[in-house]
Steps between C-alpha positions, in 0.01 A plus 500: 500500500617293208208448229322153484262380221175298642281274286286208516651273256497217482167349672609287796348227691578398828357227731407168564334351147578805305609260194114428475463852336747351222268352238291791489784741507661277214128527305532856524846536384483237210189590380256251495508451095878390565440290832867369499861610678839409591560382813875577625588231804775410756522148420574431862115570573391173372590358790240710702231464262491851438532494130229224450267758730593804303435311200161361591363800610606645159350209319182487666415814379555413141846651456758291328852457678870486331729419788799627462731321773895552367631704761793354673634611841746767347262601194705763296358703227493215262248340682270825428601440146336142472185620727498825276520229177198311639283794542546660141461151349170441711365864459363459818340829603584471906860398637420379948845477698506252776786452725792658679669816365695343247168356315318804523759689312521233216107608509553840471738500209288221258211761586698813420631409183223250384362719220781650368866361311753611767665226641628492892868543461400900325238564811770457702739673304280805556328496183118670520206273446251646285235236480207510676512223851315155565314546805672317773401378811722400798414211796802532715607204724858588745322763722740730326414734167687862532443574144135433518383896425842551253474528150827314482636198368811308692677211336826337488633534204617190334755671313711538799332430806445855622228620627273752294255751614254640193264744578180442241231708537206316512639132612330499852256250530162592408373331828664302777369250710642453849394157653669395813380169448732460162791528744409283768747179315812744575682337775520715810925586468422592117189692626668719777789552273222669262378715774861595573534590136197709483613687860846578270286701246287637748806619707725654201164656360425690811885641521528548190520897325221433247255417836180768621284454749257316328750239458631492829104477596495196290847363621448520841211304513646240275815481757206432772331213295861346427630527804195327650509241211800419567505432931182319368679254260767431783210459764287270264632393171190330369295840579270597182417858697877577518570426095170747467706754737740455271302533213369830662860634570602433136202665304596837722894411437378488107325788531749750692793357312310620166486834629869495606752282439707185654843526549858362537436156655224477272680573178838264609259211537317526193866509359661218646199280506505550080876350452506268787281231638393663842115562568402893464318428882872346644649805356250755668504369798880493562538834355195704677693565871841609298236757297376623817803529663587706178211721515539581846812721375267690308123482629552421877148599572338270248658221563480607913111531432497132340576358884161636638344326126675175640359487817785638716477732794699813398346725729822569657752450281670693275509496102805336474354228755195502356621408142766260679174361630362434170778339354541252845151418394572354130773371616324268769283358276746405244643319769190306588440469146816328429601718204830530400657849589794582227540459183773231506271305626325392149882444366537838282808614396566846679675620126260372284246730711646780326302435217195491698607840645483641199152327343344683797606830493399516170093494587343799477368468859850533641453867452299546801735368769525677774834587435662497135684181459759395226567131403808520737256577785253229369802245540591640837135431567510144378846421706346640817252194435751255368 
């Protein structure tokens, strides 16, 4: 049995109203002789009010607000640079992420390197932070959050557009608040392309080498809550108990994915999404039946055992049916869905994807595929999906 590590960081939240905690968490974290913080924002929340509520609540309790609210769609590491600029200057003694992924990492890194010199291009370069952390807190808002447990930070770098992985101890969140309720303005495509994108990690972190059986505990429920999720946003787009399904699904993907690790699909979207203008959840969802069919080669059982998770009857059929099964599944719902199945699709260029070949196989995570895989075999990978 492969060795696993198990804590309790960072505190999580999840349910209906959990951002109510927030101004007494924030209180606590501050310290109530410096009631003020930095409040890192999708600006695309406006439009659902959420900012004004996250602000009130904040303000209510005494706490003073700096919005910071810079972060285009394709935020690169100089983005974290301006939010990191704002915090320094402001001395504010709490940094709160809300938003999608993207926003959340701009977070972490202004929190990270907040009390020290070190700029962003040298944490990504690998260089050791030494300074001492701004405690951060997260409010996630795409029913998606993998790295939620990590101490990692995940930014494209604005140098070059590739995507870079830094692990930094200590740059989980402090606490996390999951609130269904902040995702209830996604629209129901974006929204079941999340879920998709969470059932990618969930699927390459139960296959993959690094997993135990705690994960898989972990994972296999989440695949149960997606799944679920999922039928339910076909069934009833509108559905507030199928986003908190989701929601559900997620926090266990976060969890099991923290004590494994995600995989090939996972890694080539993250890569791709950095140098070209395609949508992280587009990418995951075209990509997770071509990593299945993948794994298959390798972990035929696991991905045989997903069918049952799914809701099909296997009772009678084989592994190789069974994980067939699985796949048919995904692939069902994409076609309800409407999502675009290839690659070529969103206009890439098959030889510029080389690049993005590369970019991937170069985070660290891509050490725990199932089977070893070279940047030639990461291409191979992406023209299966072109």
């Amino acid at each position: 049995m492969p060795d696993f590590s198990f804590s309790v960081r960072p505190r999580i939240w999840v349910g209906p109203d959990a951002i109510l905690r927030l101004p007494l968490l924030a209180g606590e974290l501050a310290g109530e002789e410096h009631a003020r913080c930095m409040l890192v924002v999708d600006p695309l929340l406006y439009e659902s009010k959420s900012v004004d509520r996250i602000t009130a609540l904040l303000e209510e309790r005494g706490i003073q607000v700096l919005v910071f609210d810079e972060v285009p769609d394709r935020a690169t590491s100089r983005v974290a640079e301006d939010a990191l600029r704002l915090v320094r200057g402001s001395r504010a003694p709490l940094v709160i992420g809300l938003g999608g992924f993207k926003t959340l990492m701009v977070a972490r890194t202004a929190a990270a390197l907040a009390l020290g010199e070190m700029d962003v291009d040298s944490l990504l370069d690998g260089a050791e932070i030494r300074s001492p952390r701004v405690p951060l807190i997260e409010l996630p808002t795409s029913l998606r959050h993998p790295f939620m447990t990590q101490d990692c930070i995940l930014l494209t770098d604005g140098r070059d557009r590739r995507v870079r992985l830094a692990r930094v101890s200590g740059s989980a969140p402090a606490a996390c608040l999951v609130d269904p309720g902040l995702s209830a303005s996604l629209p129901p495509k974006l929204a079941a392309s999340c879920v998709i994108a969470s059932l990618l990690g969930t699927v390459e972190a139960y296959v993959s080498t690094k997993s135990s059986f705690m994960s898989d505990i972990l994972l296999e429920k989440s695949a149960l809550s997606l799944a679920a999720a999922l039928d339910g946003l076909i069934a009833r787009p509108d559905d507030p108990a199928a986003r908190a399904e989701a929601w559900k699904g997620a926090f266990l993907s976060a969890l099991g994915q923290g004590m494994s690790a995600p995989g090939l699909g996972s890694a080539v979207s993250l890569a791709i999404n950095a140098r070209w203008p395609v949508p992280k959840a587009a990418l995951a969802a075209i990509l997770l039946p071509y990593s299945m069919e993948l794994a298959s080669k390798s972990r035929l059982e696991k991905i045989a055992a997903l069918a049952a998770l799914f809701g099909q009857d296997v009772s009678e059929a084989s592994p190789q049916e069974a994980a067939s099964k699985a796949v048919e599944w995904l692939r069902t719902r994409l076609g309800l869905l409407k999502i675009p199945s290839r690659l070529k699709d969103f206009d890439l260029s098959l030889d510029r994807l080389v690049e993005s070949a590369r970019d991937a196989r170069e985070l660290d995570f891509m050490n725990y595929l199932p089977r070893a895989a070279s940047v030639d075999d990461v291409f191979d990978f992406i023209k299966t999906a072109f």
